[in-house]
N, C-alpha and C positions, 0 to 999 in steps of 0.2 A: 786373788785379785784378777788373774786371768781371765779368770771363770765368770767374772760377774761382766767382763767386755764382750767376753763370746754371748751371751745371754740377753742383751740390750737389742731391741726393733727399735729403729725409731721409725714413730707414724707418721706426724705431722711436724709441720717445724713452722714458725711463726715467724717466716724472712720482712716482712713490714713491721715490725718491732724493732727489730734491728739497724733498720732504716728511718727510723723514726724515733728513737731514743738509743742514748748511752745506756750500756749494762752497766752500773756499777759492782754488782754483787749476783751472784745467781747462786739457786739452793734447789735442792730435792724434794717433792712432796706427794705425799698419795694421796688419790681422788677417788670418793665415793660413788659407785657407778652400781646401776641395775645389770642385771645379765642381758638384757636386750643391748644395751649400749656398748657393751664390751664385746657383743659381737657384731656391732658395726664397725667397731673402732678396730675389729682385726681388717674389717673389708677396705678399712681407709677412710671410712666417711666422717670425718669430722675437719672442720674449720676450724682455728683458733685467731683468724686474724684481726678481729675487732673484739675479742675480749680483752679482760682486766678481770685481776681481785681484789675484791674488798672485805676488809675486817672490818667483823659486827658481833657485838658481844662475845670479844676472845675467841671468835672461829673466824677461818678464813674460808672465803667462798668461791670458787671459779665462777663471773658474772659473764654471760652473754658467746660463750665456749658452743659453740654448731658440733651437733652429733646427730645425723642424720637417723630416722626410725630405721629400726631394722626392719629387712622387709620380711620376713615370717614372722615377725611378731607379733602383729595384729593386735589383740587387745592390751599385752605387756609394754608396748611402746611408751615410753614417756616424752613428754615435751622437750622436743630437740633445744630449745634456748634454756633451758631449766637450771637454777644455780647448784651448782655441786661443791658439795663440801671438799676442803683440801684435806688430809691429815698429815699435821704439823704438829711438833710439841710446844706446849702452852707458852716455852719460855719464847723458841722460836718467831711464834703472831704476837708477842709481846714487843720482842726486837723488832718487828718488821714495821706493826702499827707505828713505836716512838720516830722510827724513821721517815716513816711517811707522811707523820702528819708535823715533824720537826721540818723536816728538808723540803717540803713540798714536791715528793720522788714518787713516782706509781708503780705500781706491782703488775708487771705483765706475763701470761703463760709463754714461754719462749718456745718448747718444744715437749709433743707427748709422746711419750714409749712404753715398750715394754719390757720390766727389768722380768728375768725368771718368766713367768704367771702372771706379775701385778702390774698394771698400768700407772706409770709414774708422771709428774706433769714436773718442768724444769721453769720453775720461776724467779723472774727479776726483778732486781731493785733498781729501775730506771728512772735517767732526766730528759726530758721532752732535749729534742734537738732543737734547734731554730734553724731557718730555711740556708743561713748560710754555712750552716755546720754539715747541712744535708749535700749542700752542693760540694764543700770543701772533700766531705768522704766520699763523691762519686768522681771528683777530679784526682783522689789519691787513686781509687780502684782502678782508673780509665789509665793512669801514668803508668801502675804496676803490668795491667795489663800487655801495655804498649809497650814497657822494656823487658816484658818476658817472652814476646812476639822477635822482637826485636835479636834478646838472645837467643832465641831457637834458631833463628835465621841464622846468625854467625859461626853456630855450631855445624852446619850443613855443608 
């Protein structure tokens, strides 16, 4: 178990998701990637702040996930907006689809890494926040902040 925490990078992390919906549920999945992409994605270059996945005919797809061309790749480059397959087990995008289209809940990439070798994507089963849910959790983070300022001071 150790073993598999020392072995995790994480790349990117999709902190506007966070702020912008409730995690309900969050799950593991690997994403189908060309060798050009995987060695951008060591240099850092990729965005996930305005995708989503969507299930289409019992596959799940990473829609609209920025990976920047690698830059010696030249002809091998593929389309940085280009949809990538998840791999998930069938029963998996079966659960996830009933959810989504039962709850009216969206599936957002939270966070990319790398476990061992393979590039893993950390995806959510989210509910859209509304503006006062947004404000309500920046008025918790701003109080926590302000009483852990607070008790450092006292500690001095």
């Amino acid at each position: 178990m150790s073993d598999n925490i020392k072995n995790i990078k994480k790349i990117a992390d999709n902190r506007s998701a966070r702020h912008e919906y409730f995690i309900l549920e969050s799950l593991e999945a690997g994403i189908e990637l060309y060798g050009t992409e995987v060695k951008s994605i060591r240099s850092g270059n990729v965005n996930l702040k305005e995708s989503w996945v969507e299930i289409k005919d019992g596959e799940a797809f990473a829609v609209s996930m920025h990976i920047s061309p690698y830059e010696k790749g030249n002809i091998f480059n593929r389309d940085p907006l280009r949809r990538r397959r998840l791999l998930m087990h069938k029963r998996e995008i079966n659960k996830l689809f009933a959810e989504v289209k039962q709850g009216g809940l969206t599936l957002i990439p939270l966070s990319l890494y790398f476990k061992g070798s393979r590039v893993k994507v950390q995806v959510g089963l989210c509910k859209g926040k509304k503006l006062y849910d947004k404000r309500d959790s920046i008025a918790k983070r701003d109080a926590e902040r302000r009483t852990k300022r607070e008790t450092g001071r006292n500690l001095r």
